[in-house]
N, C-alpha and C positions, 0 to 999 in steps of 0.2 A: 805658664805665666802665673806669678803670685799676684791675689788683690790682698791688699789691706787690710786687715779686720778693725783697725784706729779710723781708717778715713775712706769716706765715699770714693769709689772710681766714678768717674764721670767720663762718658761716651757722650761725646758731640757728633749731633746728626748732619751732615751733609750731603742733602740730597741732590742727586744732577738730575733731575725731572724737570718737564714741562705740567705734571698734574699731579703732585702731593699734597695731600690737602690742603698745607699749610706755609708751605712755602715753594711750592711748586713752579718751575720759570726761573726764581732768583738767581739762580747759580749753574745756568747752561753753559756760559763763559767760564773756559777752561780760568785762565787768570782770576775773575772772579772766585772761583767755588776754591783753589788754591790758597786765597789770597783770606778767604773767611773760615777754613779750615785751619791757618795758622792764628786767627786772630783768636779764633776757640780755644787754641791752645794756649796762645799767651793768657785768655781770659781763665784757665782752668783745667780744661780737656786733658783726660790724660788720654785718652782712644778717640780716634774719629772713626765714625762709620759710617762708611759712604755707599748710597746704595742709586742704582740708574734704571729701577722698576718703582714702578706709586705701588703699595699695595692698601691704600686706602680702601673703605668699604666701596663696592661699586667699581675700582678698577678692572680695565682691561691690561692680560698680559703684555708683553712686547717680545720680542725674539732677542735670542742670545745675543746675536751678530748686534743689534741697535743698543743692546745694554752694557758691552762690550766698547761702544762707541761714545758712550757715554761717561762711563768710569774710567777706562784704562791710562786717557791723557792726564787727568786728574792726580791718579794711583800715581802713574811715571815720573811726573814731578814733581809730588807729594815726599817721596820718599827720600828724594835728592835734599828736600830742604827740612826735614825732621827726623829725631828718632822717635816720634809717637807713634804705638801700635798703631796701624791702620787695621779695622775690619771692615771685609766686606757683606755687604745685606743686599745675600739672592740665594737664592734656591735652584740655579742653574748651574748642573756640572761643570758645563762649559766654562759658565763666566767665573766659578769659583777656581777651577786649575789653575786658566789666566791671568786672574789679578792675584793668587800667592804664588804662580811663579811672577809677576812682577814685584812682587815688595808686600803685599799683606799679608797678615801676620794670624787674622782670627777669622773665621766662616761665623757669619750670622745669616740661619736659615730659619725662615719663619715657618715652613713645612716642618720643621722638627726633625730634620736626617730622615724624613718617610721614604726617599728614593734614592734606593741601596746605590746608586751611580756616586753620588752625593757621599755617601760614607766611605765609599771606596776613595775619593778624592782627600777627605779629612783625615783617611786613616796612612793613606799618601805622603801627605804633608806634616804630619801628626801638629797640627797647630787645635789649639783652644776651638771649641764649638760653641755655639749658644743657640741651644736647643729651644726654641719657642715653642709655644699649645697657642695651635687654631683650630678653630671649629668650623667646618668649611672651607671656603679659597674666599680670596679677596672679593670678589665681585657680588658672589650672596651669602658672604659668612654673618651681614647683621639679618638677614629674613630668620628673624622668631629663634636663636640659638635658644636652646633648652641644656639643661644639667639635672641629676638628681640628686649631688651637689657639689656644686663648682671646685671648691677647692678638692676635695676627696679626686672629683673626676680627672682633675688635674693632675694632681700625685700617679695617680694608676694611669694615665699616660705618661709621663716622664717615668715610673719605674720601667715600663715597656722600651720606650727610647735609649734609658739606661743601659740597659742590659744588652738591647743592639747594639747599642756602640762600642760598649765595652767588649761585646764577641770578637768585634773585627781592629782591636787594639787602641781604639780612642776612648784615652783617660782624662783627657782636660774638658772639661764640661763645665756649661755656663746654662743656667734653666732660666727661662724667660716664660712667665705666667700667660703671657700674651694681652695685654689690656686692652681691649676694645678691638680685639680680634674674634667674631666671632662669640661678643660678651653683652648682657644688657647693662643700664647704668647700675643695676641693683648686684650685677655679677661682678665688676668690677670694684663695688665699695666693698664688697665681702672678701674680696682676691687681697686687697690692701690692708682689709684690717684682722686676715688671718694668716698674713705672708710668712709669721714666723712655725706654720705646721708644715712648712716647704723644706724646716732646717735640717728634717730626721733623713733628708736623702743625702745629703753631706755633699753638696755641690755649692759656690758661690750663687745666689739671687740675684738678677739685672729685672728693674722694670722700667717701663718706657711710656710714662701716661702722657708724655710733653702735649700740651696742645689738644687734649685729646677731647673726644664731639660729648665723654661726660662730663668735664670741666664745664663746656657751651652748656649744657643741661642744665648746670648745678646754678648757673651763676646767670640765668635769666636769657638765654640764647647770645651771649657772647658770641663775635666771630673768633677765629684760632687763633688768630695775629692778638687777639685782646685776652688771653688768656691765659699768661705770666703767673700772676698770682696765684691762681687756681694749680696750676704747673708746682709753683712753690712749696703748695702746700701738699699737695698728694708727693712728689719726693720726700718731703721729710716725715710723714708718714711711714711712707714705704722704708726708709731707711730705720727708726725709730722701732721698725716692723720685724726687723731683721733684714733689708736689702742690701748687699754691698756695691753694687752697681747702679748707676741711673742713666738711663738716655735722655738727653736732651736736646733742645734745640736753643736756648739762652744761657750761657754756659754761665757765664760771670754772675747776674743773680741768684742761679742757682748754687752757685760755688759757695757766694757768702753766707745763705742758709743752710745748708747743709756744714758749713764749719760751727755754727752752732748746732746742730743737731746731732754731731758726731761728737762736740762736746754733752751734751747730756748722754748720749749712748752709748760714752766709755765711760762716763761717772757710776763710782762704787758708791750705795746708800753705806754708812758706818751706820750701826748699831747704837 
C-alpha cells in the first residue's frame, strides 16, 4: 500500500467498545458504527480502523470470541459499502486471521508483532502492518514508564521489530511511536517534536495522539470529548515533523488543518 508523501493519510478511529476512553458505548450499534465510519470517510478518512478491545491505560483484556463479536458485523458490512482500506487494531491472532479473511486489508498491533502467532498471520496475508512501541500492557503501562531516552529507545525497538518481520517476509511496515502508551506527558512532547529521527529507518510514520489524557494535561484537565483543538495541533505537528499518517477520531477538522500543513510541508524555500 502506497502513502503519500504531498498529503496526510488519515485513519479514522472507530471503536465498537463499551470503555474507550473517549468514545467508548457510542458505536455498539452495528448500523451506528457503519453508518459513522462512512461518514468519516465522506468527511476525509482515507483508512478506518476499527478496533472491539479499549486498550486505554488501565484496561481490562476481553477474549477473542467477544472481540470477534464485536468487529466482524461491522467489518461484513463495512466492506460491501466502501473501498476504503479497513484496518484492524488487535493484537489477537485469532481476531486478526478473521477479520483479513473477511475484508481487511492492514493489521494494527499495538504489541508491535511481539507474538510470533501474530507475524505468522501478517506474513500470511502479507498485508501492511503497523508496528506500534508500548511500554508495558494496557492496564499498567502508565505506572512510572522510564526511558533513557525515549526516542533512541524507540528506534532500537522498531529496529529489532524490523528485522523480525522482515525474517519471516513482511515488507509493508507502518511504525507507530505509540503516544501515551506506556509514555509520560514529558515523553510524549519529545516523541513529537523529534519524530523526524524515525526517518533513517525508511518506514512511513502513523501517530495517534487524538484525544489523548496529554492534551487534558496541557490544557487545564479538559475532558477527551473537549479536546479537538489540542488534537489539531499536535497532528499538524506530528506531520510538519515528518508523520505521514494520523489517527483520529474527528476526521473533517482535522482534514482541514492538515491541508494547510501539508501545504507549508511541500513548500520549497527559493534562495
Amino acid at each position: 500500500m502506497n502513502f503519500s508523501t504531498d498529503k496526510t493519510t488519515i485513519m479514522g478511529i472507530l471503536n465498537v467498545t463499551p470503555d474507550s476512553f473517549s468514545d467508548g458505548g457510542q458505536f455498539n450499534n452495528i448500523e451506528e458504527a457503519v453508518e459513522h465510519a462512512i461518514k468519516m470517510i465522506q468527511d476525509g478518512a482515507d483508512l478506518i480502523d476499527i478496533g472491539g478491545e479499549s486498550t486505554r491505560p488501565g484496561s481490562e483484556p476481553v477474549s477473542a470470541e467477544e472481540e470477534l463479536r464485536r468487529v466482524m458485523p461491522v467489518i461484513e458490512r463495512l466492506v460491501k459499502k466502501t473501498d476504503a482500506p479497513i484496518s484492524i487494531d488487535s493484537y489477537k491472532p485469532r481476531v486478526a486471521r478473521e477479520t483479513l479473511k473477511a475484508g481487511a486489508k492492514i493489521l494494527n498491533d499495538v504489541t508491535g508483532l511481539t507474538n510470533p502467532e501474530m507475524m505468522t498471520v501478517a506474513a500470511e496475508f502479507k498485508c501492511p502492518v503497523v508496528i506500534m512501541h508500548m511500554q508495558g500492557k494496557p492496564k499498567t503501562m502508565q505506572t512510572n514508564p522510564q526511558y533513557d531516552d525515549v526516542v533512541n529507545d524507540i528506534k532500537k525497538n522498531f529496529q529489532e521489530r524490523i528485522a523480525a518481520a522482515r525474517a519471516v517476509g513482511i515488507t509493508e511496515l507502518i511504525l507507530d511511536p505509540g503516544i501515551g502508551f506506556g509514555k509520560t506527558l514529558e515523553h510524549n512532547l519529545i516523541i513529537l517534536k523529534r519524530l523526524k529521527e524515525f526517518a533513517d529507518l525508511g518506514y512511513p510514520i502513523i501517530v495517534g495522539p487524538s484525544r489523548k489524557s496529554f492534551i487534558g494535561q496541557l490544557t487545564g484537565g479538559l475532558p477527551a470529548t473537549k479536546r479537538l483543538e489540542g488534537t489539531i495541533a499536535a497532528v499538524v505537528a506530528a506531520r510538519l515533523n515528518g508523520a505521514s499518517i494520523v489517527r483520529v477520531h474527528d476526521v473533517l477538522p482535522c482534514r482541514r488543518a492538515l491541508q494547510i500543513a501539508d501545504a507549508i510541508f511541500n513548500t520549497h524555500l527559493s534562495s
